[in-house]
N, C-alpha and C positions, 0 to 999 in steps of 0.2 A: 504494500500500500504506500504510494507518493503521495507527500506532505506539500503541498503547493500554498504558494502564496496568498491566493484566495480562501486557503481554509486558516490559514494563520491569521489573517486579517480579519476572520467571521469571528476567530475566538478570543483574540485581541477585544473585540468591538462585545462582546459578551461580556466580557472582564471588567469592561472601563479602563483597558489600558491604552493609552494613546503611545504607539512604537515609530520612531522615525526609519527612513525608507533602510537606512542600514541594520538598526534592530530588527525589521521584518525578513530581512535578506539571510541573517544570522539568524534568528532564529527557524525560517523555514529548515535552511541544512540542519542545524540541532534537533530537531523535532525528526526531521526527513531522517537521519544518523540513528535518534532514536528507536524509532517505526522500524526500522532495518535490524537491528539488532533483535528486537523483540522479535519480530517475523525469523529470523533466526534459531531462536529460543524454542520455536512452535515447533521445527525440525528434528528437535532432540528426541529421544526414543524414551518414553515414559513407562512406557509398559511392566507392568511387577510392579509401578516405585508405588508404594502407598501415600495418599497425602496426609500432609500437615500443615498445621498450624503456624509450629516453631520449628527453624534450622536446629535447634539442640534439646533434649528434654528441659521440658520445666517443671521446679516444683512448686505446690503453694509458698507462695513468698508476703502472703498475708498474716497478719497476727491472729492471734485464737480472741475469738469478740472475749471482752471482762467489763464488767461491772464496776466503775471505780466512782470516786466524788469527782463533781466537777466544780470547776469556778465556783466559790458564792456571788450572787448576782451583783452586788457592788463593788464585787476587784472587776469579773465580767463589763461592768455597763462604764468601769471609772474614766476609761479614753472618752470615750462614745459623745459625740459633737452634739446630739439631742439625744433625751431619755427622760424619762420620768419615772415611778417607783415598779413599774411591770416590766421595761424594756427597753429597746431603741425608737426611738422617733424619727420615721424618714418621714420625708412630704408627700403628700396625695399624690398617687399618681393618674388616679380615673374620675378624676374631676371631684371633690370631696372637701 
């Protein structure tokens, strides 16, 4: 699949990226280089590999949930730019 100019321009103009004529020039080859390589990749003989996820095993690397004390509410709220005795105070935001 060739990466042409006019589809780099389409996804430019998606983006909101405004590219001048030489960033569009660079990047068709980059993208066109990229596409090639992948179409490449498609060639490889898969067959038997099992998929995955991750290139190496993983293990749980999350903590075991516990139970502990938290903040009490007045070290919790003591930065806090508005608050009052329940919480933080941000400002309306759905017209209130």
């Amino acid at each position: 699949m060739a990466i042409t100019r006019a589809d780099v321009e389409k996804v430019a103009l998606l983006a909101r990226l405004q590219l001048t004529d030489g960033e569009l020039k660079m990047m068709t080859t980059d993208l066109s280089q990229i596409v090639t390589y992948v179409d490449l990749l498609a060639e490889v003989d898969t067959e038997g590999v099992e998929p995955m996820a991750h290139a190496v095993e993983v293990s749980n690397v999350f903590a075991e949930d516990e139970v502990r004390p938290s903040l009490p509410r007045e070290q919790a709220l003591a930065n806090a730019p508005g608050r009052n005795e329940r919480g933080y105070l941000v400002p309306p935001v759905l017209g209130g």
